[in-house]
C-alpha positions in Angstrom: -72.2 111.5 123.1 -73.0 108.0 121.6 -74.4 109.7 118.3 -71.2 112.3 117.9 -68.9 109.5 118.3 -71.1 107.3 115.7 -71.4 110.5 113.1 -67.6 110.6 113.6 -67.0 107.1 113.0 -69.4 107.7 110.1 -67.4 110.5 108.4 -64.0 109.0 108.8 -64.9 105.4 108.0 -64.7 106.1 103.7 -61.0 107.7 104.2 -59.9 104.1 106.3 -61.5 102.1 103.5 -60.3 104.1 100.3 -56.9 104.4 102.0 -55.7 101.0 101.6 -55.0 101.7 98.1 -56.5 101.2 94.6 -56.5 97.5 94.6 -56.2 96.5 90.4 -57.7 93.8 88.8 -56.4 94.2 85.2 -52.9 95.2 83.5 -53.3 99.0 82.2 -51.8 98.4 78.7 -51.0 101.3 77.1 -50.1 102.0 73.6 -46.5 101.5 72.0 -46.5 105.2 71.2 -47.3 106.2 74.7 -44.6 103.8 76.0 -42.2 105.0 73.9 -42.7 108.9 75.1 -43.2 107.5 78.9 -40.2 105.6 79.1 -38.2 108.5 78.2 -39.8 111.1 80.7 -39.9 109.2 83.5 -36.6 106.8 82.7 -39.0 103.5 83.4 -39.0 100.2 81.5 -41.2 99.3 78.8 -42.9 96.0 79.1 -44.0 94.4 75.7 -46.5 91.3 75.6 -46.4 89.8 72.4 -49.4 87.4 72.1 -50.3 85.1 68.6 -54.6 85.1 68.1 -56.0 82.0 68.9 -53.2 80.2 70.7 -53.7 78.0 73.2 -50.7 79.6 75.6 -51.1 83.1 75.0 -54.9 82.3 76.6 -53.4 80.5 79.3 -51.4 84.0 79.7 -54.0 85.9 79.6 -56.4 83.9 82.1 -54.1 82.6 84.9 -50.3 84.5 84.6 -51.5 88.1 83.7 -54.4 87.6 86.0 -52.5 87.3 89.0 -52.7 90.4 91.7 -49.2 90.3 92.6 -48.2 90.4 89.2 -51.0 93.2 87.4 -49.2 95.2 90.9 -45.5 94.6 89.3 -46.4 95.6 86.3 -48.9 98.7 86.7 -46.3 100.0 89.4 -42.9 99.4 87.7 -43.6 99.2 83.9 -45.1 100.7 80.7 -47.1 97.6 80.1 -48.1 97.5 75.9 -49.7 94.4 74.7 -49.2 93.5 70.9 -50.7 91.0 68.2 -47.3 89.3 67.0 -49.2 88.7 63.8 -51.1 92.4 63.1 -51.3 93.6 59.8 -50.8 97.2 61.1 -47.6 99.6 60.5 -46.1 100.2 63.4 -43.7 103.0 64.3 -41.3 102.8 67.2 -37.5 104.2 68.0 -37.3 106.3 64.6 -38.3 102.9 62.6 -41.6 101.6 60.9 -42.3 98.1 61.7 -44.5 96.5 59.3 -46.0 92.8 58.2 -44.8 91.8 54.7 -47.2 89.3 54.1 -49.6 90.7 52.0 -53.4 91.0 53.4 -55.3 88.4 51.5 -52.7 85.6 52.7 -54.6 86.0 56.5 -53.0 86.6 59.1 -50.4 83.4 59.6 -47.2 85.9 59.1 -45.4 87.7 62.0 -45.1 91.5 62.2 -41.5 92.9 62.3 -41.2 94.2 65.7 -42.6 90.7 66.7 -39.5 89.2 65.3 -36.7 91.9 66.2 -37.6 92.1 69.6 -39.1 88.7 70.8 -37.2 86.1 68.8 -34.2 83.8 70.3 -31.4 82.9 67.8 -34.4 83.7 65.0 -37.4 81.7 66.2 -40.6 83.3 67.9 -42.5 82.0 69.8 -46.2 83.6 71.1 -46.0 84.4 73.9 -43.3 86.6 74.1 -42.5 88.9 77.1 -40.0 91.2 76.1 -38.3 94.5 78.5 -37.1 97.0 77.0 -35.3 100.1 78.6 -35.5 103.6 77.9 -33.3 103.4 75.6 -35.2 100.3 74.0 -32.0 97.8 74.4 -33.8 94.7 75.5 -33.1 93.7 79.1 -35.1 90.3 79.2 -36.6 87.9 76.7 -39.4 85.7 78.4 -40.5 83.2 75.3 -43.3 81.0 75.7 -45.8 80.6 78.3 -44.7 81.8 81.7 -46.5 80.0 85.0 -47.2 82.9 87.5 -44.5 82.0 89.8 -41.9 82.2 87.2 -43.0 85.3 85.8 -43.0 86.8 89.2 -39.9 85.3 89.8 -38.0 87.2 87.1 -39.5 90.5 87.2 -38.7 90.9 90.9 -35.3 90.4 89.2 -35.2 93.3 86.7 -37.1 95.5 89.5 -34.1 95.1 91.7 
């Protein structure tokens, strides 16, 4: 009896520990394009995190705010998360409009990108980082500039989720 009970326990005991959910440790980003075809399927935000290479803030972001379980749960359950270089050299094509950074190549990469500065920038400054919603219709809903403490960030996207 002891040794059906234990196989029992045995067979069963996988299900109680994989029910609990998939427990995330990272943001799953997703490309612009992807966003952009997502959002209008499944009529869900898109969440853009513009970040500047080699600033101080935007690795602050990435270490501590974007690290936090609570939040990486937010986001993977109630966005299209899409994480961008503010300062990319690349073309980038989104809502019928190419995006592109004018500065030319061999001046490095100090310039912002388009999109950067028509969706993240407040009475036309930028800053990095940038948080920017966007709904499926890609009107922006919020405008987070600058770094964002955990608390904060978590603070205002409870607001846009209700």
């Amino acid at each position: 009896m002891f040794k059906r009970r234990l196989g029992f326990f045995i067979f069963l005991f996988p299900f109680f520990l994989f029910s609990q959910g998939n427990i995330q440790n990272n943001i799953d980003w997703i490309t612009l394009k992807k966003a952009e075809k997502y959002s209008n399927k499944y009529n869900k935000n898109i969440l853009i995190y513009f970040y500047k290479p080699n600033c101080e803030y935007c690795d602050k972001m990435k270490k501590n705010t974007l690290k936090n379980k609570e939040i990486i749960s937010l986001v993977n359950e109630n966005f299209f998360p899409v994480k961008i270089n503010g300062y990319t050299k690349d073309t980038i094509k989104f809502n019928s409009k190419t995006y592109t950074n004018q500065q030319p190549i061999d001046h490095g990469y100090s310039f912002r990108h388009d999109l950067f500065f028509e969706l993240g920038r407040t009475k036309n400054s930028i800053t990095a980082p940038t948080i920017v919603i966007l709904n499926n219709n890609y009107e922006i809903l919020k405008l987070f500039p600058g770094f964002q403490p955990k608390e904060l960030l978590l603070r205002n996207l409870k607001k846009i989720i209700n």
